[in-house]
C-alpha positions as CSV (number, residue, x, y, z in Angstrom):
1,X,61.6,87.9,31.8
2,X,63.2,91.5,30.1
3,X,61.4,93.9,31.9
4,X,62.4,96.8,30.0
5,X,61.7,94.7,27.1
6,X,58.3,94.2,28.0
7,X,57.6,98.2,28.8
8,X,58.1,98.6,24.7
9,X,56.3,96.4,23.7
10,X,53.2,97.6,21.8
11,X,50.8,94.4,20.7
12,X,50.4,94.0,17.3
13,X,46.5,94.4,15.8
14,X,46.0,97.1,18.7
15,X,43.6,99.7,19.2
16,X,45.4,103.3,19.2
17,X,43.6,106.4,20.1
18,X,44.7,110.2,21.4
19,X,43.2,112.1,23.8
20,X,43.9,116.0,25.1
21,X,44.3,115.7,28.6
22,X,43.3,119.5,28.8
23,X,45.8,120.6,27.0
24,X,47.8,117.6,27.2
25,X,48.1,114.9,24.8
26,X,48.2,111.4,26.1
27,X,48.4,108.5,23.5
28,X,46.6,104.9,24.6
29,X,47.1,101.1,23.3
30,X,44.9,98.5,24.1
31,X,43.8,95.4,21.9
32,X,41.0,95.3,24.3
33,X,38.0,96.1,22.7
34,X,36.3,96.2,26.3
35,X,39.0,98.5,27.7
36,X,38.5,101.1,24.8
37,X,34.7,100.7,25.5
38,X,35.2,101.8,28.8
39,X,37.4,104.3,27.7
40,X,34.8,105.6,26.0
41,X,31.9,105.1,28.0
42,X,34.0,106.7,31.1
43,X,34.9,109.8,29.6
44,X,31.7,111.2,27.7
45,X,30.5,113.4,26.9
46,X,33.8,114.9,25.4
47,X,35.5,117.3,28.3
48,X,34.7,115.3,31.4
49,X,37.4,115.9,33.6
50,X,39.1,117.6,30.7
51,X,39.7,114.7,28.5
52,X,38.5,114.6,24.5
53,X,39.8,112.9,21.3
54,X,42.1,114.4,19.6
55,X,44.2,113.8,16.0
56,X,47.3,111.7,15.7
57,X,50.4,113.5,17.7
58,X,54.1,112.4,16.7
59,X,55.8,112.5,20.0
60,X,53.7,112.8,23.2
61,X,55.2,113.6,25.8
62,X,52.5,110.0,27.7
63,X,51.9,106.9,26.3
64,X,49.7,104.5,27.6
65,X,49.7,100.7,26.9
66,X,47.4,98.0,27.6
67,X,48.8,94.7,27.6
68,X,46.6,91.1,28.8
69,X,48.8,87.8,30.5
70,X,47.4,85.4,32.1
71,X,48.0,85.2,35.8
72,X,51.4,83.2,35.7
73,X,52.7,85.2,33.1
74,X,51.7,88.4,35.8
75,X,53.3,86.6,38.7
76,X,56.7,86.0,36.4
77,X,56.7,89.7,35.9
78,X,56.5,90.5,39.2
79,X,58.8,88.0,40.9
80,X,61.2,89.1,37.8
81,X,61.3,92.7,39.4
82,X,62.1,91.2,42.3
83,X,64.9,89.7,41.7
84,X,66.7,92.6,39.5
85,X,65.2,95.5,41.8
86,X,65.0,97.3,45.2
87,X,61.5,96.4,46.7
88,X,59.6,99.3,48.5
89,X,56.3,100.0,48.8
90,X,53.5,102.8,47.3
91,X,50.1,104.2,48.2
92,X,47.8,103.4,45.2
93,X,44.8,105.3,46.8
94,X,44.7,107.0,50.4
95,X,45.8,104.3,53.3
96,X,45.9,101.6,50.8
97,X,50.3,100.5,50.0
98,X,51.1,97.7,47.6
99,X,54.7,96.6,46.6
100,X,56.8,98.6,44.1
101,X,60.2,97.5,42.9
102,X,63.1,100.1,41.4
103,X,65.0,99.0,38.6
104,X,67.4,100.5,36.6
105,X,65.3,103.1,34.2
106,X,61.9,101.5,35.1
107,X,59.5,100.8,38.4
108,X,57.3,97.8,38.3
109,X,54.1,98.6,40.5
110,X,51.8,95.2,41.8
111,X,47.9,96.6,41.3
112,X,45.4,95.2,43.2
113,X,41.8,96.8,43.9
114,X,41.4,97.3,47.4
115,X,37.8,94.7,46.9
116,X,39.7,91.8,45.7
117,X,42.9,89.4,45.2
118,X,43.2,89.5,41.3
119,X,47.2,90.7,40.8
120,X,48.1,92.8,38.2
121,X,50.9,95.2,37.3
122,X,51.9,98.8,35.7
123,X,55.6,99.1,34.3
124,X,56.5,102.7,34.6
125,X,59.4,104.1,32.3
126,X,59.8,107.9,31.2
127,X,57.4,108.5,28.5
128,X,55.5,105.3,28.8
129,X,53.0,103.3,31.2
130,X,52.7,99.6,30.6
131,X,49.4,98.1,32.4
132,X,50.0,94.2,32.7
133,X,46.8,93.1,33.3
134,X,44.4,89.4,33.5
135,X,41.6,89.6,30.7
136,X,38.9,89.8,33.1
137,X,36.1,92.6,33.8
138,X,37.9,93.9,36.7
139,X,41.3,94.1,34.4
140,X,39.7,95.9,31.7
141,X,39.1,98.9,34.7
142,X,42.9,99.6,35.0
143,X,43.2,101.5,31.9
144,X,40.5,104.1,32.2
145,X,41.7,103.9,36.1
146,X,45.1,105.0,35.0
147,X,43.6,107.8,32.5
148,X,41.6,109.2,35.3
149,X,44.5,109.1,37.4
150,X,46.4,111.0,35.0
151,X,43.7,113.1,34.1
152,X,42.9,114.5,37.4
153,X,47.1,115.1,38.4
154,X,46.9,117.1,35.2
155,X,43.8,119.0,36.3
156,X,45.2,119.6,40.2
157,X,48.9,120.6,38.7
158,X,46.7,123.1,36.6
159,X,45.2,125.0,40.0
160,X,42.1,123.2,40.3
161,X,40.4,123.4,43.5
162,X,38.8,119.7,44.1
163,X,35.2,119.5,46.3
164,X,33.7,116.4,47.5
165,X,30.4,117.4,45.9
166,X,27.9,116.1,43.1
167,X,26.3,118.9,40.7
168,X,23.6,119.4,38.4
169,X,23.3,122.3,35.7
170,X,20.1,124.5,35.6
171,X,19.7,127.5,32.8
172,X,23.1,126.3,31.5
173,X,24.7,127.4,35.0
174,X,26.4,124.3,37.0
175,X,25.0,124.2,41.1
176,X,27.4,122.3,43.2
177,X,25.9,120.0,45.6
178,X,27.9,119.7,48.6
179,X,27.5,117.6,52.2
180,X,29.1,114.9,54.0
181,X,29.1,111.3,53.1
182,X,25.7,109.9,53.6
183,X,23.9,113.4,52.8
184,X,22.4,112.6,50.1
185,X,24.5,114.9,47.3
186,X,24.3,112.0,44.6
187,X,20.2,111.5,45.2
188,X,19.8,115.4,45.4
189,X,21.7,116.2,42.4
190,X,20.6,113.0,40.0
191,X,16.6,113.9,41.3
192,X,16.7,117.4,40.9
193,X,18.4,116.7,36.8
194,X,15.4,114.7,36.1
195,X,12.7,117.0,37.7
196,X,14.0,120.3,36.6
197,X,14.6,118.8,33.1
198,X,11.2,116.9,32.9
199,X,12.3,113.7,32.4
200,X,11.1,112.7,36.0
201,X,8.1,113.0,34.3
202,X,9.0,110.6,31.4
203,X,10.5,112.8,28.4
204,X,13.0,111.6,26.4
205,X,16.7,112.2,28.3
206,X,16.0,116.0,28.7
207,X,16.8,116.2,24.4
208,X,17.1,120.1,24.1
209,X,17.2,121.5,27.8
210,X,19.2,123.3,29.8
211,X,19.4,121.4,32.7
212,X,21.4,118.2,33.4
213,X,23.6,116.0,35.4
214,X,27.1,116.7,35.6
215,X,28.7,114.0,38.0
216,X,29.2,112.9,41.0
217,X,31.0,112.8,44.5
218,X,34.4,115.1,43.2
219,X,34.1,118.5,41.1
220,X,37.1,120.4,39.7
221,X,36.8,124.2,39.9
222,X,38.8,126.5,38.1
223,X,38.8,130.4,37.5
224,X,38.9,131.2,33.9
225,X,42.3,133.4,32.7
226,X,40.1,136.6,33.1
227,X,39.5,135.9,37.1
228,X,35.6,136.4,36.7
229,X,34.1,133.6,38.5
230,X,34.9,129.3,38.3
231,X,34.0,126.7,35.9
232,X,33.2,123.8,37.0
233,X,34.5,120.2,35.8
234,X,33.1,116.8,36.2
235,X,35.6,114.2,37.2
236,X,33.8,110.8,35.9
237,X,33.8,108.7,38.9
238,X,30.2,106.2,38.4
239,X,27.0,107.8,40.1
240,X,26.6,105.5,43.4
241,X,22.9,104.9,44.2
242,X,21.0,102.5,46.3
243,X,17.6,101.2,46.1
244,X,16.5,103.8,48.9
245,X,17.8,106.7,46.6
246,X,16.0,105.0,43.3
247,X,12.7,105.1,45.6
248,X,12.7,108.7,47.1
249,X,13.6,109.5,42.9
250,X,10.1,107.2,42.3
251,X,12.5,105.3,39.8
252,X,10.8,101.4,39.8
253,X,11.6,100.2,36.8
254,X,16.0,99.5,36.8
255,X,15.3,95.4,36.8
256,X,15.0,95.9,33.6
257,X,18.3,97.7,33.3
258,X,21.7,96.2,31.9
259,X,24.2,97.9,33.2
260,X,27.8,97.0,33.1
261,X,28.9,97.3,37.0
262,X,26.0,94.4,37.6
263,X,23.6,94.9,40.3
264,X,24.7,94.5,44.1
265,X,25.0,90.5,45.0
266,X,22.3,88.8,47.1
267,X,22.7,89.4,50.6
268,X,23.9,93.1,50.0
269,X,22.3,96.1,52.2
270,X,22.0,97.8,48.5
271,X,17.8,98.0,49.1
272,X,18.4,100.2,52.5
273,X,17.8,103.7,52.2
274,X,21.5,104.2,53.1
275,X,22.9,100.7,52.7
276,X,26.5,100.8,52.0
277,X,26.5,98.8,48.9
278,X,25.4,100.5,45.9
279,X,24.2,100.2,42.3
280,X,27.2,102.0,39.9
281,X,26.0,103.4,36.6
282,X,28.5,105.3,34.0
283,X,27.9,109.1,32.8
284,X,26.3,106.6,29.7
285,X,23.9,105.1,32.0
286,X,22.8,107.6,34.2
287,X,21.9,109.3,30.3
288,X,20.6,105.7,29.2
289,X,18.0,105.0,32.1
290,X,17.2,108.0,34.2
291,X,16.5,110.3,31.1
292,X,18.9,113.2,31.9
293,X,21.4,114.9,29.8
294,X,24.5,114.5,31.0
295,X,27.1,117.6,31.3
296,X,30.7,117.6,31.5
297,X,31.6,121.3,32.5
298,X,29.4,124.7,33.4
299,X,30.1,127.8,35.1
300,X,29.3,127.7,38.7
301,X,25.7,129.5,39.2
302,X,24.6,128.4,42.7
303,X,25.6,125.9,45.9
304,X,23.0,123.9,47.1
305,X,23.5,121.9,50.9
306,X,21.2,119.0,50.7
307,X,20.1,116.5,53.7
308,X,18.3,113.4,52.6
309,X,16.7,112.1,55.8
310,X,13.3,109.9,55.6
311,X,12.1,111.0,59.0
312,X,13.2,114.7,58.7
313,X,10.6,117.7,57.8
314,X,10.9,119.2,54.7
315,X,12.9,122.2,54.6
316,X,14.3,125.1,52.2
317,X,15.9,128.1,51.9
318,X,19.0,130.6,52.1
319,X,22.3,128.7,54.4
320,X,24.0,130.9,56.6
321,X,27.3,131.6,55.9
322,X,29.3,130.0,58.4
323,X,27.4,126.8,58.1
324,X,28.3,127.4,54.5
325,X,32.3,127.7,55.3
326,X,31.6,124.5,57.5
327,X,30.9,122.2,55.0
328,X,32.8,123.2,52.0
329,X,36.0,123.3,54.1
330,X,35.6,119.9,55.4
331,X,34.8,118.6,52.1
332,X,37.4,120.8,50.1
333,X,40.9,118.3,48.8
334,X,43.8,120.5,48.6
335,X,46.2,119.9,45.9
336,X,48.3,118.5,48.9
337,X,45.5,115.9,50.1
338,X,46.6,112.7,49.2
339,X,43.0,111.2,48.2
340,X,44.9,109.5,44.9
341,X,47.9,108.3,46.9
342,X,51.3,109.3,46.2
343,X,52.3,110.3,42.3
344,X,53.0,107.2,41.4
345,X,52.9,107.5,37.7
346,X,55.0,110.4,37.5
347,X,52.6,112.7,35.6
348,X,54.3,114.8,33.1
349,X,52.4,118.6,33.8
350,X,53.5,121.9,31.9
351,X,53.0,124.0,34.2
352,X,51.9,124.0,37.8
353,X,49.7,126.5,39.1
354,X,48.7,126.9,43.1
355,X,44.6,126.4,42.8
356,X,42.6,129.3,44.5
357,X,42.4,129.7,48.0
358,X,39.5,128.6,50.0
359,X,38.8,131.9,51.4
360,X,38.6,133.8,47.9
361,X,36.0,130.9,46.7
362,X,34.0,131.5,49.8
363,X,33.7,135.2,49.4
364,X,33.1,134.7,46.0
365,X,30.1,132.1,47.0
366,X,28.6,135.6,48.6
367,X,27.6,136.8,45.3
368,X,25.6,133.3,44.5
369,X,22.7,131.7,45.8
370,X,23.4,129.3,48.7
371,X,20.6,126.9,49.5
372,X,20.0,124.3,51.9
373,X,17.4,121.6,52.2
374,X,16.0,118.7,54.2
375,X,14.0,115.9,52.2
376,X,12.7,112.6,52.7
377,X,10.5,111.5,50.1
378,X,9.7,112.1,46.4
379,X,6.5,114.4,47.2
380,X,9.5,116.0,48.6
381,X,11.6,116.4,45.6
382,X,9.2,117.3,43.6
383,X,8.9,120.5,46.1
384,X,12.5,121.2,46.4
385,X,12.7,121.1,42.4
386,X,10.0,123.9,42.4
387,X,11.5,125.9,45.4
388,X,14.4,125.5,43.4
389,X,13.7,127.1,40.5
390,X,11.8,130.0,41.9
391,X,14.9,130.5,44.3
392,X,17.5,130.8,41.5
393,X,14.5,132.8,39.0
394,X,14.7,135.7,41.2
């Protein structure tokens, strides 16, 4: 097998679509139509983690392409690179190395999702990225996988300072929701979209408000060209929920949900309050069947420190400052914090730009609110939404 041959070649009958990767164009190839779907899906509404459609551009400086084989014709490829290149390894995502083999003017990478054993492949050559990919559900992932991934290097080259938060938006202003794993951001920040909006109380996807969801679990700040404030950015990773978080919400109807991640398998701890397994529903979805709007960027307005604890009290109001400093720093990813592995697609950036320091955004959090809150059942969350808005009114 030609690899290089194979890294140019563009299937005939395929889908082709631009997108501005902020200000970046990237072109994509797939005769997938489940790929582009997810493409789409993924990445709405427009300007989630930066990325929109754009027109036709002549020479981009990325090319994406989306090819299907079936497993032996994957397994050729790979023992192909073998043969004709020097075998060394790559981290995909943080802790997690698969093989990579050099060649002469391209790098043949073996992907493999660290939750199962289905092998496929990414060519890499200067202005183009080949996925090699099984016609399966899981294959169909790689290519928004390798958009995000692109996506987000393009964002963090640009100076954006990464928090492991969720975030809602309230009077059009975006309130980061920041904690620990296992604190509850994603249930705090998906509840309080659908109370503050009213469609916890059965209106029509908040049509027409000013509150919604933005994301969750990763948010991209960056400070505007004039230095007055951050925006914030929602990086479209799914919103992961259990059957605990759907209950403390008062949510009872998702049986009656199709949604394309499938429910949690038999035998999964997805029904425990904080059961590792979880139910994964797309920016689409969490629009679709809880009834918020969804968001892709705001200007940051307010920080909110949640803890979601069924036998805790309920609690509210103004977080100290050094508790404050606590959690954001240990849930701030630098640009050098390797949570996407190594730059193994090469990313072409513009420009590179060092992303605030950690210090400026916390003195800059003095002249927010800060909240912090302890809740454990819907009665609960139907307070804190209240508290919540009188807090931020005043």
């Amino acid at each position: 097998m030609n690899v290089s041959a194979l890294a140019e070649t563009e299937p005939a009958g395929a889908i082709t679509r631009y997108l501005l990767v902020r200000d970046q164009p990237l072109r994509v190839v797939t005769t997938s139509a489940e790929a582009d779907g997810l493409v789409t899906e993924t990445f709405w509404p427009p300007g989630m983690l930066g990325v929109s459609e754009t027109s036709a551009v002549s020479e981009p400086p990325l090319t994406v392409i989306d090819l299907t084989r079936t497993p032996a014709g994957i397994e050729e490829l790979l023992r192909a690179a073998e043969d004709t290149a020097v075998r060394g390894t790559y981290e995909l995502t943080r802790h997690y190395r698969l093989p990579r083999y050099d060649g002469d003017g391209w790098t043949v990478f073996t992907l493999r999702d660290v939750n199962s054993d289905e092998t496929a492949a990414l060519i890499r050559t200067e202005r183009t990225l080949t996925v090699v990919r099984p016609r399966t559900g899981l294959g169909d992932r790689w290519l928004t996988r390798v958009i995000r991934d692109v996506a987000t290097r393009v964002a963090k080259a640009g100076g954006s300072l990464v928090l492991h938060s969720s975030a809602f938006v309230h009077d059009h202003g975006a309130c980061l929701v920041i904690g620990d794993s296992g604190a509850g951001k994603s249930t705090t920040a998906i509840a309080l979209a659908r109370l503050l909006s009213g469609a916890g109380s059965g209106d029509e996807a908040g049509a027409g408000s000013r509150t919604g969801w933005m994301g969750n679990d990763r948010m991209h700040l960056d400070q505007p060209s004039d230095g007055d404030g951050y925006r914030v950015t929602a990086c479209p990773l799914p919103l992961a929920i259990n059957k605990g978080s759907l209950d403390v919400m008062g949510v009872t109807d998702f049986r009656s949900w199709s949604v394309r991640a499938g429910f949690p398998p038999p035998g999964s701890d997805w029904d425990r309050f904080q059961g590792e397994d979880k139910l994964k529903l797309s920016s689409q979805e969490v629009g679709r069947y809880l009834g918020v709007r969804v968001v892709p960027n705001a200007p940051l307005a307010a920080v909110l420190l949640p803890r979601v604890d069924l036998d805790a009290g309920y609690s509210f109001g103004p977080a100290a400052p050094d508790h404050t400093a606590d959690v954001i720093k240990r849930n701030c990813f630098s640009l050098d914090d390797n949570l996407y592995g190594e730059d193994w697609l090469n990313v072409p950036v513009r420009r590179r730009t060092a992303p605030p320091s950690l210090d400026a955004f916390l003195e800059h959090l003095t002249k927010l609110r800060v909240l912090r809150c302890s809740v454990g059942s819907a009665a609960d969350l139907a307070r804190l939404a209240d508290d919540f808005r009188d807090a931020v009114r005043r």
